[in-house]
C-alpha positions as a Markdown table, in Angstrom:
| # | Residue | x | y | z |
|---|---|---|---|---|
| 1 | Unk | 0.0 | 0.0 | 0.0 |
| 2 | Unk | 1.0 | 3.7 | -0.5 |
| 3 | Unk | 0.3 | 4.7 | 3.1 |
| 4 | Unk | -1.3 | 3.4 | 6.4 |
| 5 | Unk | -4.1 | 5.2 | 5.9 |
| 6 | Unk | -5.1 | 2.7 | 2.8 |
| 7 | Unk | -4.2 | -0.4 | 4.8 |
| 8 | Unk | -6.8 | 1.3 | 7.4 |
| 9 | Unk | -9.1 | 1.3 | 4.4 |
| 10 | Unk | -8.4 | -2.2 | 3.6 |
| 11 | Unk | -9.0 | -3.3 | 6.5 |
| 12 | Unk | -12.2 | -1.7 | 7.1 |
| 13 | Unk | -13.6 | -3.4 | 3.6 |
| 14 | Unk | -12.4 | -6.6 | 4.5 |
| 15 | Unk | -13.8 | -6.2 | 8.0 |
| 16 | Unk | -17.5 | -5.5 | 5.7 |
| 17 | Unk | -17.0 | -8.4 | 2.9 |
| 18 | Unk | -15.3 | -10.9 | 4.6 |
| 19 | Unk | -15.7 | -13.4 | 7.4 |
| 20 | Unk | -12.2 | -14.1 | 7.7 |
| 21 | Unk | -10.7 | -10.8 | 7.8 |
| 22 | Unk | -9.7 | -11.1 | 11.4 |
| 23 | Unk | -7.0 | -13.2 | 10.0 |
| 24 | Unk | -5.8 | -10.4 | 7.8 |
| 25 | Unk | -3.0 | -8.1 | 10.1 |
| 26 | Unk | -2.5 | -4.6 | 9.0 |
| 27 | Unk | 0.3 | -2.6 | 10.1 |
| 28 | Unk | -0.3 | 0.3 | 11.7 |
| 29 | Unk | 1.7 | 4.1 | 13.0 |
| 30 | Unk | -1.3 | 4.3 | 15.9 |
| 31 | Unk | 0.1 | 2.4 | 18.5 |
| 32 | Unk | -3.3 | 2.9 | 20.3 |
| 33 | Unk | -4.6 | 0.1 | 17.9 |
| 34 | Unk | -1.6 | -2.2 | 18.8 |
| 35 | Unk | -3.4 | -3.6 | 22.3 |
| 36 | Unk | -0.7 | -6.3 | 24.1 |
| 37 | Unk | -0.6 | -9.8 | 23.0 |
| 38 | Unk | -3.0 | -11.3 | 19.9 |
| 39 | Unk | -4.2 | -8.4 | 17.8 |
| 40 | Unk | -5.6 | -7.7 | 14.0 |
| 41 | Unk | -3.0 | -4.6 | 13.9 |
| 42 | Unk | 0.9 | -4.3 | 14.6 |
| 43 | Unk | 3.1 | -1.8 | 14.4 |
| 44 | Unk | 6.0 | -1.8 | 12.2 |
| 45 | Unk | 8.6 | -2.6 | 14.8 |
| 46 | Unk | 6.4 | -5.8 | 15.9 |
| 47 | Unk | 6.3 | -6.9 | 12.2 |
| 48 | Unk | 8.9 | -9.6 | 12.4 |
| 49 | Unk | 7.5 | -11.3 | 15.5 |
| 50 | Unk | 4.6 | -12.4 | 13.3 |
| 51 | Unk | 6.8 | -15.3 | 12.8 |
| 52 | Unk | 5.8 | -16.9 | 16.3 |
| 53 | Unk | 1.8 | -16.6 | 15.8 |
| 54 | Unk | -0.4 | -18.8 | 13.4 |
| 55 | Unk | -3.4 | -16.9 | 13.9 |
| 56 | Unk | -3.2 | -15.0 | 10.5 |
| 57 | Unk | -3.2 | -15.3 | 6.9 |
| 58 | Unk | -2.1 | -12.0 | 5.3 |
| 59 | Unk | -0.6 | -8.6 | 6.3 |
| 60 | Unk | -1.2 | -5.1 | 4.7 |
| 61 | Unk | 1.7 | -2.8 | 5.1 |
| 62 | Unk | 2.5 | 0.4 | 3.2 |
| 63 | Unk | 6.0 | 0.1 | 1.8 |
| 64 | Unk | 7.1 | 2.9 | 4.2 |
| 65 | Unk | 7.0 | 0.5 | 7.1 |
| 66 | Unk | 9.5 | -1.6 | 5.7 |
| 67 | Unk | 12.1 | 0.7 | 4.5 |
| 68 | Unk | 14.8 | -0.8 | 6.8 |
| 69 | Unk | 14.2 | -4.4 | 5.3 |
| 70 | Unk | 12.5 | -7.0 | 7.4 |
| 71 | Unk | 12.5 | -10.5 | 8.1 |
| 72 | Unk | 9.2 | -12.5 | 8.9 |
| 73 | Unk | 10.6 | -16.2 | 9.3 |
| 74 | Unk | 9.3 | -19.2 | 11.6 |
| 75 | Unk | 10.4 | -18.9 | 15.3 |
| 76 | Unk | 10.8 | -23.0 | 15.7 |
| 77 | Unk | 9.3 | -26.1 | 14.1 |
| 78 | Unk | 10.5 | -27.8 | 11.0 |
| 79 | Unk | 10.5 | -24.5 | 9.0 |
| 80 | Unk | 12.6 | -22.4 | 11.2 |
| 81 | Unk | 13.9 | -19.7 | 9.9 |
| 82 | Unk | 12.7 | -20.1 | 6.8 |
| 83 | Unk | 10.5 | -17.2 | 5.4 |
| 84 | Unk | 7.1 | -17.0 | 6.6 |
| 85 | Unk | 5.6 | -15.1 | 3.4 |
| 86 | Unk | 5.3 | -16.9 | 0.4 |
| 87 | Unk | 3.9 | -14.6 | -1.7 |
| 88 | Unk | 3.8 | -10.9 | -2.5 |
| 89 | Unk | 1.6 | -8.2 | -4.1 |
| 90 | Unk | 1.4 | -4.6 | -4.7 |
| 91 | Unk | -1.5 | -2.4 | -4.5 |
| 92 | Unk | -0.7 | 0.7 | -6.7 |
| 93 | Unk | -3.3 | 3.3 | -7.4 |
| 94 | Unk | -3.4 | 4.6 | -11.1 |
| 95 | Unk | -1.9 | 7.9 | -11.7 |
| 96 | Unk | -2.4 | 9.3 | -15.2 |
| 97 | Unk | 0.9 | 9.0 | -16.1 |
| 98 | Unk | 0.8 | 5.2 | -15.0 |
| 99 | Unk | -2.2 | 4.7 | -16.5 |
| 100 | Unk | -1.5 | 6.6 | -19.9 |
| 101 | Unk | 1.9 | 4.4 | -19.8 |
| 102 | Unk | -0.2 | 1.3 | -19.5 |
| 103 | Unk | -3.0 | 2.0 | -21.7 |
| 104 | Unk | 0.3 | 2.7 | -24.2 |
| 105 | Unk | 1.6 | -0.6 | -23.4 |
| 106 | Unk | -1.8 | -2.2 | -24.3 |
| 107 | Unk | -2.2 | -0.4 | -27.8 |
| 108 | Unk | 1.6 | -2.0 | -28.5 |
| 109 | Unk | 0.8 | -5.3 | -27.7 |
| 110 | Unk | -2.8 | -5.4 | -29.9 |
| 111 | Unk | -0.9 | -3.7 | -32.9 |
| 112 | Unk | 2.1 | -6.0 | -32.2 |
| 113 | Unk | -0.6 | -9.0 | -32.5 |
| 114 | Unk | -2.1 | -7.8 | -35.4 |
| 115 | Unk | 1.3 | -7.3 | -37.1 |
| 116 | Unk | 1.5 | -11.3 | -36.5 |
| 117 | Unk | -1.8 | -12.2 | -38.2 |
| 118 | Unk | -1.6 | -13.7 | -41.5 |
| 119 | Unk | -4.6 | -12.6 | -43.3 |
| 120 | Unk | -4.8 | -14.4 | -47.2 |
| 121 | Unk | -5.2 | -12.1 | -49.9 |
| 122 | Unk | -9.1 | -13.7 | -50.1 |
| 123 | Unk | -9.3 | -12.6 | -46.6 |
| 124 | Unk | -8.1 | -9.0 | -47.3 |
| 125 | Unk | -10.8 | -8.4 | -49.8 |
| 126 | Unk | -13.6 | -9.5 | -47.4 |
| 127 | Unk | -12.3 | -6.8 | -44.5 |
């Protein structure tokens, strides 16, 4: 995410949609969210403890909170230290530049795929 306001939005949609958001963990700046032991919220310096709990699924985080790098591995058992997170994905919003690029992008690839076609004179004539 771009921000911890958006993983508060996240959260709060999951929280509507979905029976199992509770098992979704966001990471928060409020520390006044962050209650002591189990909780649906961490802070960024209580990210790589996750390791030692298996009551969650996913975690939201806006990339600021990780700019030092962090490491989410298994505490103990047969995985330890290996990494916890197995999977990644990035929420961007669409700027108009990022959306202009893509939309560029697109019209490439469709001309590119027409380029390939081989259309038969016969075929030519009927277009």
């Amino acid at each position: 995410m771009n921000s911890y306001e958006q993983v508060a939005l996240i959260k709060a949609h999951l929280k509507r949609t979905s029976p199992s958001a509770h098992r979704v963990i966001g990471v928060t700046s409020d520390v006044r969210k962050v209650p002591v032991g189990t909780s649906e919220w961490v802070s960024a310096s209580q990210v790589e403890m996750l390791g030692t709990r298996d009551d969650w699924d996913a975690l939201v985080f806006p990339m600021k909170a990780i700019g030092r790098g962090v490491n989410i591995v298994f505490a103990d058992g047969p995985r330890v230290r290996d990494a916890v997170i197995g999977t990644v994905a990035f929420f961007v919003r669409l700027t108009p530049p990022l959306t202009a690029l893509l939309s560029r992008a697109a019209w490439r690839q469709l001309a590119l795929a027409f380029d390939r076609t081989q259309i038969s004179p016969a075929q030519a004539w009927r277009t």
